[in-house]
py3Dmol code that shows the C-alpha trace and the ligand (Angstrom):
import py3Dmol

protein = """\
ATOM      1  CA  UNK A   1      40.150 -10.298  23.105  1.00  0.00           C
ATOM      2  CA  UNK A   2      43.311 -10.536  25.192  1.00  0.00           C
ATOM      3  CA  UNK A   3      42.889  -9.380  28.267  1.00  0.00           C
ATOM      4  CA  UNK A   4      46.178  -7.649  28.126  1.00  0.00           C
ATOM      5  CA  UNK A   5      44.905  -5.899  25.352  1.00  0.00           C
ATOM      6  CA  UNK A   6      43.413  -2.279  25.743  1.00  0.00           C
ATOM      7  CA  UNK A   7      42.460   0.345  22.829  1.00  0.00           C
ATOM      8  CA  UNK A   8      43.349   4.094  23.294  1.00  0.00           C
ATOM      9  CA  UNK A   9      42.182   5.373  20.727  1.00  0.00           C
ATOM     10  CA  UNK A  10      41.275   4.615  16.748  1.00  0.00           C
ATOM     11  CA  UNK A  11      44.109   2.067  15.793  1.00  0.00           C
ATOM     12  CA  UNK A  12      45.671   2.080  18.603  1.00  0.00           C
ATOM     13  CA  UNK A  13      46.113  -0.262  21.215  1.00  0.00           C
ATOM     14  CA  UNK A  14      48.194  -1.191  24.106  1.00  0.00           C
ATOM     15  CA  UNK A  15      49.494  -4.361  24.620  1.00  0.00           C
ATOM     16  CA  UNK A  16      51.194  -5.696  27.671  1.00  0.00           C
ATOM     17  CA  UNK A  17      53.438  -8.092  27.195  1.00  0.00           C
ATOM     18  CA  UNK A  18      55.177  -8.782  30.201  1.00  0.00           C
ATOM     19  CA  UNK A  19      54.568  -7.564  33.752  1.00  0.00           C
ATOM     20  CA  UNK A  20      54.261  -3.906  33.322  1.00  0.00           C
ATOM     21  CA  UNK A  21      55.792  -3.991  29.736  1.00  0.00           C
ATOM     22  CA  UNK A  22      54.072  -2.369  27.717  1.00  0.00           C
ATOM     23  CA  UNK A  23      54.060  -2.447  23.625  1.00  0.00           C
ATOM     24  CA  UNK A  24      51.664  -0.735  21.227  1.00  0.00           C
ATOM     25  CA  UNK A  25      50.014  -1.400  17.731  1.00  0.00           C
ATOM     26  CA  UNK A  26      49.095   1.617  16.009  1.00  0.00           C
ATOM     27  CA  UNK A  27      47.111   0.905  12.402  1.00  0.00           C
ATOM     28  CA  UNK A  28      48.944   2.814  10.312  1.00  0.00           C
ATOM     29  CA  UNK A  29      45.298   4.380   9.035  1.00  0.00           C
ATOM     30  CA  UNK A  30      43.478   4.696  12.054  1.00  0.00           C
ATOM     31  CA  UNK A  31      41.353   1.379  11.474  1.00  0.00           C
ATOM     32  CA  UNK A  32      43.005  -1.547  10.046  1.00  0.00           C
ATOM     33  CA  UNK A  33      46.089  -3.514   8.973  1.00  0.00           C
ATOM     34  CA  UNK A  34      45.005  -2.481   5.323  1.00  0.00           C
ATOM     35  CA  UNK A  35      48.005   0.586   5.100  1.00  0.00           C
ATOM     36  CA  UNK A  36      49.886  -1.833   7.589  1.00  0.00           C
ATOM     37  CA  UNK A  37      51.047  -1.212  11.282  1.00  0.00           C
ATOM     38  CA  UNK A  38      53.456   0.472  13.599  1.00  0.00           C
ATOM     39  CA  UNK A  39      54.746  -1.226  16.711  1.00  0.00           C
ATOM     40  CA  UNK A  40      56.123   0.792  19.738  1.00  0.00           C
ATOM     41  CA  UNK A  41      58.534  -0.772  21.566  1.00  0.00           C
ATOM     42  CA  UNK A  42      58.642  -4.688  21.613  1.00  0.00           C
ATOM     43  CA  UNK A  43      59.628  -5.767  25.440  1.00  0.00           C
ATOM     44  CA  UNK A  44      61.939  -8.274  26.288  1.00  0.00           C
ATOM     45  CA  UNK A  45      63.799 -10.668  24.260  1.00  0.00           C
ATOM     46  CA  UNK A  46      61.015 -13.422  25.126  1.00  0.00           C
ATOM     47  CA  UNK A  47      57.622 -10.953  24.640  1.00  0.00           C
ATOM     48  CA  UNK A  48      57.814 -11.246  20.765  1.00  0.00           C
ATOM     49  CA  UNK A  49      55.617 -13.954  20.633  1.00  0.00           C
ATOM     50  CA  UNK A  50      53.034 -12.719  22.893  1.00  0.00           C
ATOM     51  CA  UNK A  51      52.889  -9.458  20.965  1.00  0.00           C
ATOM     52  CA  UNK A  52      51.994 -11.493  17.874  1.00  0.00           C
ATOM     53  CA  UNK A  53      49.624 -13.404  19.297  1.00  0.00           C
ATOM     54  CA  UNK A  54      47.546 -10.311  20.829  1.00  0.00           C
ATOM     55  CA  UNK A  55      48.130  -8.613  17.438  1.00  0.00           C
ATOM     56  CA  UNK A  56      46.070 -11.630  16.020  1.00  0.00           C
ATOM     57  CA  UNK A  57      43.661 -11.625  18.604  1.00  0.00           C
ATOM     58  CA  UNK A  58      43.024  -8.067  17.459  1.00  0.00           C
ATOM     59  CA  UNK A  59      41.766  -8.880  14.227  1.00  0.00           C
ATOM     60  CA  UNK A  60      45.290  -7.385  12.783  1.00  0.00           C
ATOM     61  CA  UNK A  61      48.010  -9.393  10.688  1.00  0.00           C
ATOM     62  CA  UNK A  62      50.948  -8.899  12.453  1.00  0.00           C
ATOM     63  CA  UNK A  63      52.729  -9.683   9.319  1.00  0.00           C
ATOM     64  CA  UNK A  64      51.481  -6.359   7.908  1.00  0.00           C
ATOM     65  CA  UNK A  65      53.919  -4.741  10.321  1.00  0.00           C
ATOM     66  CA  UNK A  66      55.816  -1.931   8.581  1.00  0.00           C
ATOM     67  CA  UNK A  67      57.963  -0.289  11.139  1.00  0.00           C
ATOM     68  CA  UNK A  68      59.126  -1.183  14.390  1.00  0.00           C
ATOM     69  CA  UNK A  69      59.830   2.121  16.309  1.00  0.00           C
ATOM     70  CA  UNK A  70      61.811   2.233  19.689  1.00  0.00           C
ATOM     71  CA  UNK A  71      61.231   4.739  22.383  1.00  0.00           C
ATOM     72  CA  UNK A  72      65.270   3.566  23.604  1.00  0.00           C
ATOM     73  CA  UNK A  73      67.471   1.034  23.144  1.00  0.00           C
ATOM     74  CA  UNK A  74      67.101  -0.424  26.752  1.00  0.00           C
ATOM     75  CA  UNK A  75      66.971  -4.480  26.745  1.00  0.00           C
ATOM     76  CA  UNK A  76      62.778  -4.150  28.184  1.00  0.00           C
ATOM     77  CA  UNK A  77      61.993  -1.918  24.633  1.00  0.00           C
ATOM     78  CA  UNK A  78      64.123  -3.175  22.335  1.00  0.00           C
ATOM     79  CA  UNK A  79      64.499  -7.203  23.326  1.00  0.00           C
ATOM     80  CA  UNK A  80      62.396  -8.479  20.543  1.00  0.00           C
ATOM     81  CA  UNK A  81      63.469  -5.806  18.014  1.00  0.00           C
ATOM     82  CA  UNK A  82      65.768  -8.196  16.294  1.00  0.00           C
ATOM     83  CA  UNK A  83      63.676 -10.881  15.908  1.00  0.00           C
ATOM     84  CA  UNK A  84      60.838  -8.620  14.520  1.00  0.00           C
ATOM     85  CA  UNK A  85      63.019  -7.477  11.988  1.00  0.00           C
ATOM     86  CA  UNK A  86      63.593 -11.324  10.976  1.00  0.00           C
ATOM     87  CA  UNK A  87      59.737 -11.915  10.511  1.00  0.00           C
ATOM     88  CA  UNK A  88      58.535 -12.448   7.127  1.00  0.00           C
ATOM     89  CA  UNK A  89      57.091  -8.676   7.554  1.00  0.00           C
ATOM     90  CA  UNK A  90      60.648  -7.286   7.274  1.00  0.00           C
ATOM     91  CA  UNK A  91      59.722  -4.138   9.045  1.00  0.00           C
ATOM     92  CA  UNK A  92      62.459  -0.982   9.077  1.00  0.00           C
ATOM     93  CA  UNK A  93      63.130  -0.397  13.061  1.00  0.00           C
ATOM     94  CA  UNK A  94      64.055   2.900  13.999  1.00  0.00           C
ATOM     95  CA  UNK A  95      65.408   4.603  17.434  1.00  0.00           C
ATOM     96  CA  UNK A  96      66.269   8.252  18.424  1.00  0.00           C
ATOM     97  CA  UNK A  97      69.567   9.045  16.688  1.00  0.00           C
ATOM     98  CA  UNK A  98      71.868   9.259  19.418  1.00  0.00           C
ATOM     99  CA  UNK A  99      70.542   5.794  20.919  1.00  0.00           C
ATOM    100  CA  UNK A 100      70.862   4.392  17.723  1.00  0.00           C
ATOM    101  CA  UNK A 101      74.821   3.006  17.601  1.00  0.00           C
ATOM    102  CA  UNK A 102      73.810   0.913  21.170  1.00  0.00           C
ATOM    103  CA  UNK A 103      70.428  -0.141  18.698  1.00  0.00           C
ATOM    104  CA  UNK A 104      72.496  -1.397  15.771  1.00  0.00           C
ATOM    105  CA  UNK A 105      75.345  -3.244  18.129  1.00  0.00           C
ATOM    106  CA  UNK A 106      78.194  -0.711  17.479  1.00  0.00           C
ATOM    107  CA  UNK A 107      78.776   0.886  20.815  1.00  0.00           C
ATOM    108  CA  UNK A 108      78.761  -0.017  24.145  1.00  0.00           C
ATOM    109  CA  UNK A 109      75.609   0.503  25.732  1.00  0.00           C
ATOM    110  CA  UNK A 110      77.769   2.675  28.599  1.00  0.00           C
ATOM    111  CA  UNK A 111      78.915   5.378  26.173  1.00  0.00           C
ATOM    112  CA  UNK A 112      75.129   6.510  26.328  1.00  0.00           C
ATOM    113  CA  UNK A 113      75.012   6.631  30.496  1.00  0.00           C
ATOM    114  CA  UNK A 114      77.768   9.548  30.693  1.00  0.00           C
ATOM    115  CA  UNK A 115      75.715  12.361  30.411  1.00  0.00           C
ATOM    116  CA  UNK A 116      75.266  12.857  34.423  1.00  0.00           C
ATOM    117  CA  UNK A 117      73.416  10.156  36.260  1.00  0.00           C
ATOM    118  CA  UNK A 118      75.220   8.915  38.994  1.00  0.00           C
ATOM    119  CA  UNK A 119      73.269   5.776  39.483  1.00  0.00           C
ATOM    120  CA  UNK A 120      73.701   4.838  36.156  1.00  0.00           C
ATOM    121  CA  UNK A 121      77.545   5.371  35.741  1.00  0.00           C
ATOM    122  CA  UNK A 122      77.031   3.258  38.744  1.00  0.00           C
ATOM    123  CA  UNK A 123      75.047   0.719  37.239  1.00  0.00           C
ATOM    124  CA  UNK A 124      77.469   1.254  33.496  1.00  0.00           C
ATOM    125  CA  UNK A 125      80.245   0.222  35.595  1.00  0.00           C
ATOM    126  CA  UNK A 126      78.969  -3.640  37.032  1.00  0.00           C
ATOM    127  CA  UNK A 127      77.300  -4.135  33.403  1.00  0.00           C
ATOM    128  CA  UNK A 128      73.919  -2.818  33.869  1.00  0.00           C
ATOM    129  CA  UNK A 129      71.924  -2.770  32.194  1.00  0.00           C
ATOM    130  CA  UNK A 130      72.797  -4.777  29.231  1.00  0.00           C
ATOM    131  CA  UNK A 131      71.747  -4.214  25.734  1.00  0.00           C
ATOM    132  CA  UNK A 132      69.343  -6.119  23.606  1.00  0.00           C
ATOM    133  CA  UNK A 133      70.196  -8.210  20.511  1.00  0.00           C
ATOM    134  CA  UNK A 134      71.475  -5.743  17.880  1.00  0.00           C
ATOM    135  CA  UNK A 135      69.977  -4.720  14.774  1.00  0.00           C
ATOM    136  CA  UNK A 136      72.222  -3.760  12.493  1.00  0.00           C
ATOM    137  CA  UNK A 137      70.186  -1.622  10.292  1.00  0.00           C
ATOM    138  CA  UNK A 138      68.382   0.098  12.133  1.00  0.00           C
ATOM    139  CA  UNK A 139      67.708   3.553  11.365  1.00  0.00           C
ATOM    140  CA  UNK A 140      67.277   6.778  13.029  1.00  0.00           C
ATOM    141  CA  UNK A 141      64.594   9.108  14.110  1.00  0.00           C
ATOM    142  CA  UNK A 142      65.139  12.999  14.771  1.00  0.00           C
ATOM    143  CA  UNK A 143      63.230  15.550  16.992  1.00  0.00           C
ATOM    144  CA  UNK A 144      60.172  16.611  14.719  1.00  0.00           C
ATOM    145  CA  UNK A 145      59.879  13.917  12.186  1.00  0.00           C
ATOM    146  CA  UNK A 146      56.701  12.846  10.941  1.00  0.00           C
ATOM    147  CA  UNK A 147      56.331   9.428   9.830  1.00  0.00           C
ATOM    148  CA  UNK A 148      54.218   9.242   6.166  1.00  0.00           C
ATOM    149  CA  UNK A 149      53.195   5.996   6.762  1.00  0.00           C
ATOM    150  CA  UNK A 150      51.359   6.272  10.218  1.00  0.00           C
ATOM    151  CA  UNK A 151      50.992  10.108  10.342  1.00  0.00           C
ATOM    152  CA  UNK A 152      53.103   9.719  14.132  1.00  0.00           C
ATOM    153  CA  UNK A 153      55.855  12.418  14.909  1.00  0.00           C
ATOM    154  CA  UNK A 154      58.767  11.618  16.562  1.00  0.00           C
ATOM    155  CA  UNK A 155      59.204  13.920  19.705  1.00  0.00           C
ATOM    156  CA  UNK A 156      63.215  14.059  20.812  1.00  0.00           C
ATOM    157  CA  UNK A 157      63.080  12.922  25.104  1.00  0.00           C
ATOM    158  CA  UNK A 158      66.351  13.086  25.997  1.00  0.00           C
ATOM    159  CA  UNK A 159      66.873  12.030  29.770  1.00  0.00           C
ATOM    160  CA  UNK A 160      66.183   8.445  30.382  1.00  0.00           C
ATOM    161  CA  UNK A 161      68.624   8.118  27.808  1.00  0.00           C
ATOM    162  CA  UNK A 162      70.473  10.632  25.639  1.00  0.00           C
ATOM    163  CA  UNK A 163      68.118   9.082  22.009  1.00  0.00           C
ATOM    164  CA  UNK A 164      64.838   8.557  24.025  1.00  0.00           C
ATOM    165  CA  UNK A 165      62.016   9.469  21.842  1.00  0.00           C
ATOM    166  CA  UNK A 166      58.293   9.808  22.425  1.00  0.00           C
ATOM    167  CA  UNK A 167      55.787   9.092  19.406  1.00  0.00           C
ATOM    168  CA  UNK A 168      52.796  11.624  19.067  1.00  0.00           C
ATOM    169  CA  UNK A 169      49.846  10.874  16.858  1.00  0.00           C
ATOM    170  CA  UNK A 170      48.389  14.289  16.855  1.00  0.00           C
ATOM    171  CA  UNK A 171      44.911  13.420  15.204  1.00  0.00           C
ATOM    172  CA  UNK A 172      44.432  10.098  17.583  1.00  0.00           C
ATOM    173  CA  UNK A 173      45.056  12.402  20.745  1.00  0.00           C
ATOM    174  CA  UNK A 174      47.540   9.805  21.992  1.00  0.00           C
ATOM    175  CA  UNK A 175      51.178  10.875  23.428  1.00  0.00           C
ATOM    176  CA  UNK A 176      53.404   7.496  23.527  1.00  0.00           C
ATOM    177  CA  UNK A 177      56.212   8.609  25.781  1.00  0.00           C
ATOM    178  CA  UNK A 178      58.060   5.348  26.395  1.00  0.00           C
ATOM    179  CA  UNK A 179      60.081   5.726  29.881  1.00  0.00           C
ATOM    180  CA  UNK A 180      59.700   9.675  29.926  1.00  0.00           C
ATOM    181  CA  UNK A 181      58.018   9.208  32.840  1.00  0.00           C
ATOM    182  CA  UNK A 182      56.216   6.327  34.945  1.00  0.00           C
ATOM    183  CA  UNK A 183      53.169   5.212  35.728  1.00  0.00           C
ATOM    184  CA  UNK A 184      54.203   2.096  38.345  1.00  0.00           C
ATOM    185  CA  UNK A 185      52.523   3.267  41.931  1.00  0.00           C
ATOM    186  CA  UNK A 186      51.248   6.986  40.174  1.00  0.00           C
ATOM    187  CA  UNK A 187      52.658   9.525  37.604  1.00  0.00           C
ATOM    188  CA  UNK A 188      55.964   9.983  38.314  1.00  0.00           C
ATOM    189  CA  UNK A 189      59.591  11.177  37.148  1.00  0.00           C
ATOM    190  CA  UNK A 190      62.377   8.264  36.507  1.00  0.00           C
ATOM    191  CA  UNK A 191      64.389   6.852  39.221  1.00  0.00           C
ATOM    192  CA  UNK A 192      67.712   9.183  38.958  1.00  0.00           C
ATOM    193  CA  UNK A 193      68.899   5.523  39.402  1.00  0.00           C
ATOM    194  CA  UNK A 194      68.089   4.907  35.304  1.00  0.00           C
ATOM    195  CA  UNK A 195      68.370   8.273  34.039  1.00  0.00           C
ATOM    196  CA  UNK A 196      71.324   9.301  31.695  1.00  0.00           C
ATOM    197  CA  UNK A 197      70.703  13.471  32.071  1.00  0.00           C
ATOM    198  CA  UNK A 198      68.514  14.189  35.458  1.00  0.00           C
ATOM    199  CA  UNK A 199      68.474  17.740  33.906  1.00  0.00           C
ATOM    200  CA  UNK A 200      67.493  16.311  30.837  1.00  0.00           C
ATOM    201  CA  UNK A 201      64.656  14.413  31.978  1.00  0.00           C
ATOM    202  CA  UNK A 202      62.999  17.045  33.810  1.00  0.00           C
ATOM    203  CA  UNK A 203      62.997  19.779  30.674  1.00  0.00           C
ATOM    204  CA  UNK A 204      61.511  16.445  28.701  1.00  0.00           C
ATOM    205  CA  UNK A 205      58.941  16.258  30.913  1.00  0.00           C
ATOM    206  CA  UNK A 206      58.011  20.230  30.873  1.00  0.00           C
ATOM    207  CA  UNK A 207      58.308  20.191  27.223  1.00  0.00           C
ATOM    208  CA  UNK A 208      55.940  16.726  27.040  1.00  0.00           C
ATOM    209  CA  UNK A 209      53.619  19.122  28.922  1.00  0.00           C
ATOM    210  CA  UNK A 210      53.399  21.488  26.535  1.00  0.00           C
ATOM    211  CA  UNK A 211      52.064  19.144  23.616  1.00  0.00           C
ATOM    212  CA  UNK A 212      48.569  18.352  22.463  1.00  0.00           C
ATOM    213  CA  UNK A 213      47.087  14.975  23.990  1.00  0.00           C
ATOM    214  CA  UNK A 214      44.147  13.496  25.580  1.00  0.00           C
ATOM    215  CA  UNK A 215      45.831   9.997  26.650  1.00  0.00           C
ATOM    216  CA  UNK A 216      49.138   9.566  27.830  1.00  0.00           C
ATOM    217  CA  UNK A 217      50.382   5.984  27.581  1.00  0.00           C
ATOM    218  CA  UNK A 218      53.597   4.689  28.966  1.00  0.00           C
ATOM    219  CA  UNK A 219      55.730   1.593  28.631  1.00  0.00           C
ATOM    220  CA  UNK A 220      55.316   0.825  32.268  1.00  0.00           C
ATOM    221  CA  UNK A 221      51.908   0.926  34.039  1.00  0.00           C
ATOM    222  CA  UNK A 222      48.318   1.630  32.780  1.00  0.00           C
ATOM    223  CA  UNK A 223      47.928   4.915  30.066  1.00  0.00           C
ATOM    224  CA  UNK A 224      46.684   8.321  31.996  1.00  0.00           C
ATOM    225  CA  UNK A 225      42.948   8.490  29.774  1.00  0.00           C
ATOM    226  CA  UNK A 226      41.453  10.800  32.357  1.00  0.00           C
ATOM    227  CA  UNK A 227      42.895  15.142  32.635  1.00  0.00           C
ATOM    228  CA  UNK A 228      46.702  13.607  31.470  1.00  0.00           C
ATOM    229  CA  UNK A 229      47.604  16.706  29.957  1.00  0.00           C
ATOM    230  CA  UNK A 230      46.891  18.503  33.163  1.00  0.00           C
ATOM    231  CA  UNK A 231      48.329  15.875  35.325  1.00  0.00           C
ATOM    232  CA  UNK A 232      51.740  15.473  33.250  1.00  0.00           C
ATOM    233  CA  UNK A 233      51.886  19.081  33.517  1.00  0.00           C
ATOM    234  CA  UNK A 234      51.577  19.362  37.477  1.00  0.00           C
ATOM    235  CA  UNK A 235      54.750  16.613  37.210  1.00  0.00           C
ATOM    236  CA  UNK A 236      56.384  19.022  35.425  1.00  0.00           C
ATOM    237  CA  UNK A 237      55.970  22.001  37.914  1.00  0.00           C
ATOM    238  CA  UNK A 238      56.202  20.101  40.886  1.00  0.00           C
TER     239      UNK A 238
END
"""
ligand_1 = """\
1
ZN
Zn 64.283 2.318 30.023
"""
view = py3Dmol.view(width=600, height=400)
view.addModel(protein, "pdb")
view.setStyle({"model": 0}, {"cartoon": {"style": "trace"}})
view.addModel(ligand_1, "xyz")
view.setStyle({"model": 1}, {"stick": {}})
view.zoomTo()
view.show()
């Protein structure tokens, strides 16, 4: 197996695909590619292939891929989202509703940085960061969905960016919560640097503390296996 390759739980695995990228393959029935799979998140524009590849070297056919869901719309998440939805699987991506116009190419990826953080309006205003390759029809995801096909609900994260959502699979015990908070050096809150809403982010992260989960995975740095409920929620008092 790929090296790069780590399973969470049943059907699910994460897969890095770049330094400290992470992506994830969830078996839409808790075993196999039989019902098909979900992809989290797909890294950079040039990480497709190497997500393919370690979905093969899983045993899975990648081409059994049903949806593609985004945590945001930010160019490390959503790079190979286009070219996923090209594949022969044809797979329906999704993103948090109010990331979803920067998603499908229709606004400016600045629009979504107003909310309050200073370092981004900074970082909005010399063209950071830039978006990925649009797809146009992409669709959205709202706060308490639950997806039939893999059983995940879609948990609303605003912060990081205003549409940031985090993907729960309550019977797996997994919480997949994207850039809610890090996991570079230890468990941490987002740089105020790439936040949209500091307020934002830090009721995200008391409310992520509140849910059911024994692992919490992130898209950057290794997945908290070990007391993640309890450490998530001494992030969110401290
Ligand atoms: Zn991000």
């Amino acid at each position: 197996m790929d090296n790069r390759t780590e399973q969470l739980a049943d059907g699910v695995w994460r897969v890095e695909v770049g330094f400290y990228v992470n992506t994830f393959a969830v078996a839409n029935d808790g075993r196999g590619d039989a019902d098909g799979l979900t992809i989290v998140d797909t890294g950079l524009a040039h990480h497709g292939s190497r997500l393919v590849r370690s979905i093969r070297l899983l045993g899975l056919d990648p081409r059994a891929t049903t949806e593609v869901l985004l945590t945001h719309w930010h160019r490390d998440h959503a790079g190979s989202a286009a070219k996923l939805a090209r594949s022969s699987a044809r797979p329906r991506v999704a993103a948090g509703r109010a990331d979803l116009a920067v998603v499908r190419g229709q606004a400016r990826a600045r629009d979504t940085l107003t909310a309050g953080g200073t370092g981004a309006r900074l970082a909005a205003r010399i063209g950071l960061p830039a978006p990925a390759e649009p797809v146009p029809d992409a669709v959205p995801l709202d706060d308490g969905q639950r997806l039939a096909t893999s059983g995940i609900e879609v948990v609303s994260t605003p912060g990081h960016t205003p549409g940031h959502c985090a993907f729960l699979l309550p019977d797996r015990g997994v919480l997949l919560a994207g850039d809610a908070v890090f996991n570079v050096w230890r468990l941490a809150r987002g740089s105020r640097l790439a936040c949209a809403d500091v307020a934002a982010r830090d009721a995200t992260i008391h409310a992520l503390a509140g849910r059911d989960f024994d692992v919490l995975a992130l898209a950057h740095g290794p997945a908290v296996t070990h007391a993640a409920k309890d450490r998530l929620a001494r992030l969110a008092g401290a």
